[in-house]
N, C-alpha and C positions, 0 to 999 in steps of 0.2 A: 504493500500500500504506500504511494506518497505523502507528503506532508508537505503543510502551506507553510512555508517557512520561509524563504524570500520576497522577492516583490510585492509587496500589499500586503503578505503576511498580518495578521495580528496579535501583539506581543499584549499580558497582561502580567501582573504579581499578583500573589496570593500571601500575604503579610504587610505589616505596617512599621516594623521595627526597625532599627539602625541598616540594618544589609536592604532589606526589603525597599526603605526608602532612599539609598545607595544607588541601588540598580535601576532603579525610575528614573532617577535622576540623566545616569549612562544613556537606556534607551528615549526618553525624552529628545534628548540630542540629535536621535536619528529617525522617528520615527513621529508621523502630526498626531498621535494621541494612543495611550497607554492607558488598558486597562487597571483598574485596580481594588483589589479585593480587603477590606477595610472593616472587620471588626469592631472594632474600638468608638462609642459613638462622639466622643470629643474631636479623637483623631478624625475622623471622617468629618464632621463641621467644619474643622479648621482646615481642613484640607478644598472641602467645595467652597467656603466663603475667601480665603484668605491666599492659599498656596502653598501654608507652611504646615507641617508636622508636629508639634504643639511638644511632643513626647522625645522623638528624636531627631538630631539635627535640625533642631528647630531654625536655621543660620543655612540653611538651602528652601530655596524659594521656588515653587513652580509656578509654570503661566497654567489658570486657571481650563484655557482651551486646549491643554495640549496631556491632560492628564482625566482620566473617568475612575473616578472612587466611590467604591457604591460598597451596600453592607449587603448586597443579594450574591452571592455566592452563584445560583446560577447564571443571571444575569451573567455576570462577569467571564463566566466559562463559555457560554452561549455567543460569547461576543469576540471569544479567539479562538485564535487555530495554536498557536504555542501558548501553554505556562509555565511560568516560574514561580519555583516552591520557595517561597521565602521568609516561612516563619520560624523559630525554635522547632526543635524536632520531638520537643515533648509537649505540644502542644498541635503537632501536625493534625493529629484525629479530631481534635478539637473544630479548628478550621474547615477539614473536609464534610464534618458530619453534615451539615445543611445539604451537600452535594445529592442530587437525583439526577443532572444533565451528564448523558453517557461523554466519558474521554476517550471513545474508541478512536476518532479522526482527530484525535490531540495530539501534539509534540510537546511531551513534557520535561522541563529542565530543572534539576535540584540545585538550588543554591542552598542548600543547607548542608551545615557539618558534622551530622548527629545521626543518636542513635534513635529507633522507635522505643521510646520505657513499653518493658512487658512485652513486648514480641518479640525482641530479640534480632530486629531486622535492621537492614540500612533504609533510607529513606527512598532510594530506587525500589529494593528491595517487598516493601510492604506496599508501592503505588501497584507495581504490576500484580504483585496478587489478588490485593483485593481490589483491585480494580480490570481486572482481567487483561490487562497489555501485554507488550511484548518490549524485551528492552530494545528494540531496535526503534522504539519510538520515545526512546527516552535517552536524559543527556544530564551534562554537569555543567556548572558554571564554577569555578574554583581555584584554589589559588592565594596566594600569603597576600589578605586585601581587607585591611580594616574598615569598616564603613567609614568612619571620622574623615581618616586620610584620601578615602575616594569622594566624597564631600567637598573637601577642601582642595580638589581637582591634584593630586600629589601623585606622579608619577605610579604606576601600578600593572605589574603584571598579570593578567588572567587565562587560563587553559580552559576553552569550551571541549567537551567530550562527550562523545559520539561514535555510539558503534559503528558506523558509517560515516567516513572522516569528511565525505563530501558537503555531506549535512551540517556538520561542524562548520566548517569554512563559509557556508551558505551563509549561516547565523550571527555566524560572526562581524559579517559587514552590520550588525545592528546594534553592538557592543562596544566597536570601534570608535576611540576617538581621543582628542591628542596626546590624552594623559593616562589613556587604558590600552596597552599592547596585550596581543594578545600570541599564544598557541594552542594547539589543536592536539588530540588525543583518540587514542579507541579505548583506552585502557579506564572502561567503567568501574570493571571492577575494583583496582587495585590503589584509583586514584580515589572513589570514593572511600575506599578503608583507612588509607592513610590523611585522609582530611577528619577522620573520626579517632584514629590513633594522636595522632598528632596533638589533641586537648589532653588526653592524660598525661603524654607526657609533658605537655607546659604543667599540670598538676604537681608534676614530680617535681619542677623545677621549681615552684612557686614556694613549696615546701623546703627545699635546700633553702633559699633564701631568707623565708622568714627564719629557718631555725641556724642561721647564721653563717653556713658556709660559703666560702667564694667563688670569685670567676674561673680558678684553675679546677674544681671539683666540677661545676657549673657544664665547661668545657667538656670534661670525661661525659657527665651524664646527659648531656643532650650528642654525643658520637655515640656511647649506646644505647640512645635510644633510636636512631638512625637506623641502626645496626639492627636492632630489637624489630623495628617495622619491618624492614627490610624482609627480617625471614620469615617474619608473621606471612607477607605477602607471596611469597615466594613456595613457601612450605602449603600456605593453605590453596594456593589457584598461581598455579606457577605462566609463566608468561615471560616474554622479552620484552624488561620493563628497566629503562634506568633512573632510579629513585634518589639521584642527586641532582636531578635539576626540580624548577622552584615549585611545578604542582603538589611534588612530593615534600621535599627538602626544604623548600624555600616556606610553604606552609607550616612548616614543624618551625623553623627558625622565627618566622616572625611572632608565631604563638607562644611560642619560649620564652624571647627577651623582650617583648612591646607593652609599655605600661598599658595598652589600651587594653591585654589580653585577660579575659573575664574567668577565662580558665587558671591563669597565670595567678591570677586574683585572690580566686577561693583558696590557691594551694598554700599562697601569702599567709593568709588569714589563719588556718591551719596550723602551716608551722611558728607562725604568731602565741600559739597556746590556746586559739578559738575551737570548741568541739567542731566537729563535721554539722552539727544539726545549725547552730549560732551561724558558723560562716555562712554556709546558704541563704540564712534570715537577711545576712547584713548582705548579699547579691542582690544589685536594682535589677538586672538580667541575666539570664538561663546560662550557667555554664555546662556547656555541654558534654565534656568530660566527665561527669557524675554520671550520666548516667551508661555513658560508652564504657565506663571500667565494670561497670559491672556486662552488660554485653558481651562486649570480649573477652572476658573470663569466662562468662556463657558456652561462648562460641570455641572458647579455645580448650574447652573439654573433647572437643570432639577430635584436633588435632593435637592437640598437648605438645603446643612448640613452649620454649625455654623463653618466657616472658619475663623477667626476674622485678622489670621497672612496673609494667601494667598489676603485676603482680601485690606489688607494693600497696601500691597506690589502691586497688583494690581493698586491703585486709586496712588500709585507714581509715577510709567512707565507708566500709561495710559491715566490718569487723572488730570494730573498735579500738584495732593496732596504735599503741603509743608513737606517733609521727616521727619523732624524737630517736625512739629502739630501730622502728622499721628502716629509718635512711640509714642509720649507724650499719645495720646488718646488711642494707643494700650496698653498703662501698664497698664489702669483702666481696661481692659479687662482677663488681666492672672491672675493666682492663682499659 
C-alpha cells in the first residue's frame, strides 16, 4: 500500500508538550497548516486565541493560520495522512483512547522515547498491534534534540527512520530547515531501543553525580554504557548497525550531560539522598527512564544479556537498593 507523504501530504501531532510543541514549530516552516491534537483545555485556548503554548515554550509563537489545534482526536486523524506520536509514552493510551477513526491509510511517526508502562512494548511496538499495522507504515523521528534548544532555533541533528529509506527521504523535505539537518535510517528497531536505553543510562549518570563522583568515573560509565547498549542491540535483533554515530551515541550523550535532561534529573535527585517515590513528586515532566528500567529488565529475561548498568539502576527504583551501595558495587563491574 502507498502512503500520502509528500506533496500535499498532511502532517498532524498528537501531544502538547515541550517535543510535541518543538516539532510544530519544525513543520510549520514547511508546511501552510499542521494538524494538532491538544488535550489540555488551557493549552488548547491559548493556542487558538493567542499562538502561544501557555505550559511549554511558552517564548515560540505560532501564526494562528498556519497551525489547527482541536481536542477531537478524530477530527484531527481524519484530517491527515501522516502522524506524529508526540506525547510521554506513559500516557500514550491515554491520548489514543478517544480514537475510533481507523489508521489503516496512516503513516505513522514516533517521536517518542519511551517505554509503554505494563505492556512491556516500545511505542512502534504497541501502535501496530493494537492497532493492526504493519511496520512498514510506521517511522521515527529521533535523535540527541532537546525541545528548548530546537525552540530557540540551535543547530540540531535528527534521523527520520523508515523501513523503507525512500519514504524516509520523502519526509524528510518536511522537517528540513536551516537549523535541523537531518539523516535517514531503516534500522527501526535498534534505533528505537536505544533512544529508550539511553534514559536509564542518563539515570545512572545523574546518580554518580549527585552522590559525588567525577568527570573521570562519569567518562568510564557512560563508555559502558555504550558498550552495554551496544550488545543489548546486537544480542537481542542482530543487524548491520553502527551505534557511534548520533541517533545512537549522540542521543545517549546529550541525555547524559545536558542540564535540560529530565532523566539526568530524577537520577540527580536520587543520588541527592531523595527516595525514588519524592524524586518523581519533585519531576514537572515524565522521565522516561523509570519506567524503560523496568521494561528492559522485563524484556531482558528472555535474553539474559550482561546489563550490569540497566541492572543497577533497576534494583534503585524498584527495589529499594541503597543508590549509594549499588554505584559502589557497580564500579567493581566496568573496565
Amino acid at each position: 500500500m502507498e502512503y500520502k507523504i509528500g506533496n500535499n501530504a498532511r502532517y498532524a501531532v498528537i501531544g502538547y508538550g515541550s517535543w510535541a510543541t518543538a516539532i510544530v514549530k519544525i513543520l510549520a516552516s514547511n508546511l501552510d497548516r499542521v494538524g494538532w491534537y491538544v488535550r489540555n483545555p488551557e493549552v488548547l485556548e491559548s493556542l487558538q486565541t493567542s499562538g502561544r503554548n501557555p505550559r511549554y515554550l511558552n517564548d515560540v509563537e505560532f501564526d494562528p493560520e498556519c497551525i489547527a489545534p482541536s481536542d477531537d482526536l478524530n477530527e484531527v486523524v481524519e484530517n491527515a495522512d501522516v502522524l506524529i506520536m508526540a506525547c510521554p509514552s506513559a500516557y500514550l493510551k491515554k491520548f489514543l483512547e478517544p480514537l475510533t477513526t481507523s489508521l489503516k491509510d496512516k503513516y505513522i511517526i514516533s517521536a517518542i522515547k519511551g517505554i509503554v508502562p505494563d505492556d512491556y512494548t516500545t511505542v512502534v511496538e504497541y501502535i501496530r498491534d493494537h492497532y493492526a499495522l504493519s511496520f512498514d507504515q510506521m517511522g521515527l523521528l529521533i535523535g540527541p534534540s532537546h525541545a528548548e534548544e530546537v525552540a530557540r532555533e540551535r543547530l540540531t541533528y535528527l534521523t527520520i527512520v523508515s523501513p523503507q529509506l525512500e519514504i524516509a527521504r520523502t519526509m524528510g523535505e518536511k522537517f528540513q530547515t536551516p537549523y535541523i539537518h537531518l539523516s535517514y535510517s531503516t534500522d527501526l528497531y535498534g534505533i528505537e531501543y536505544a533512544s529508550i536505553l539511553k534514559n536509564i543510562y542518563a539515570l545512572a549518570v545523574g546518580m554518580a553525580v549527585g552522590l559525588g563522583y567525577g568527570d573521570n568515573f562519569l567518562a568510564v560509565l557512560i563508555s559502558n554504557s555504550v558498550n552495554e547498549m551496544t550488545r543489548f542491540l546486537q544480542e537481542s535483533y542482530p543487524d548491520k548497525r553502527n551505534t557511534l554515530v548520533s541517533a545512537y551515541l549522540g542521543d545517549l550523550l546529550v541525555t547524559c550531560y545536558s542540564t535540560y535532561s529530565r532523566n539526568r534529573r530524577l537520577g540527580l535527585l536520587i543520588g541527592h539522598g531523595c527516595t525514588v517515590k519524592s524524586a518523581l513528586n519533585e519531576m514537572t515532566m515524565v522521565a522516561e527512564g523509570y519506567f524503560a528500567a523496568d521494561t528492559i529488565r522485563h524484556i531482558n529475561t528472555r535474553h539474559k544479556i550482561d546489563m550490569p548498568i540497566a541492572e543497577m539502576v533497576y534494583n534503585v527504583l524498584y527495589k529499594d537498593a541503597s543508590a549509594r551501595k549499588s554505584m559502589k558495587e557497580l564500579t567493581t563491574k566496568l573496565i
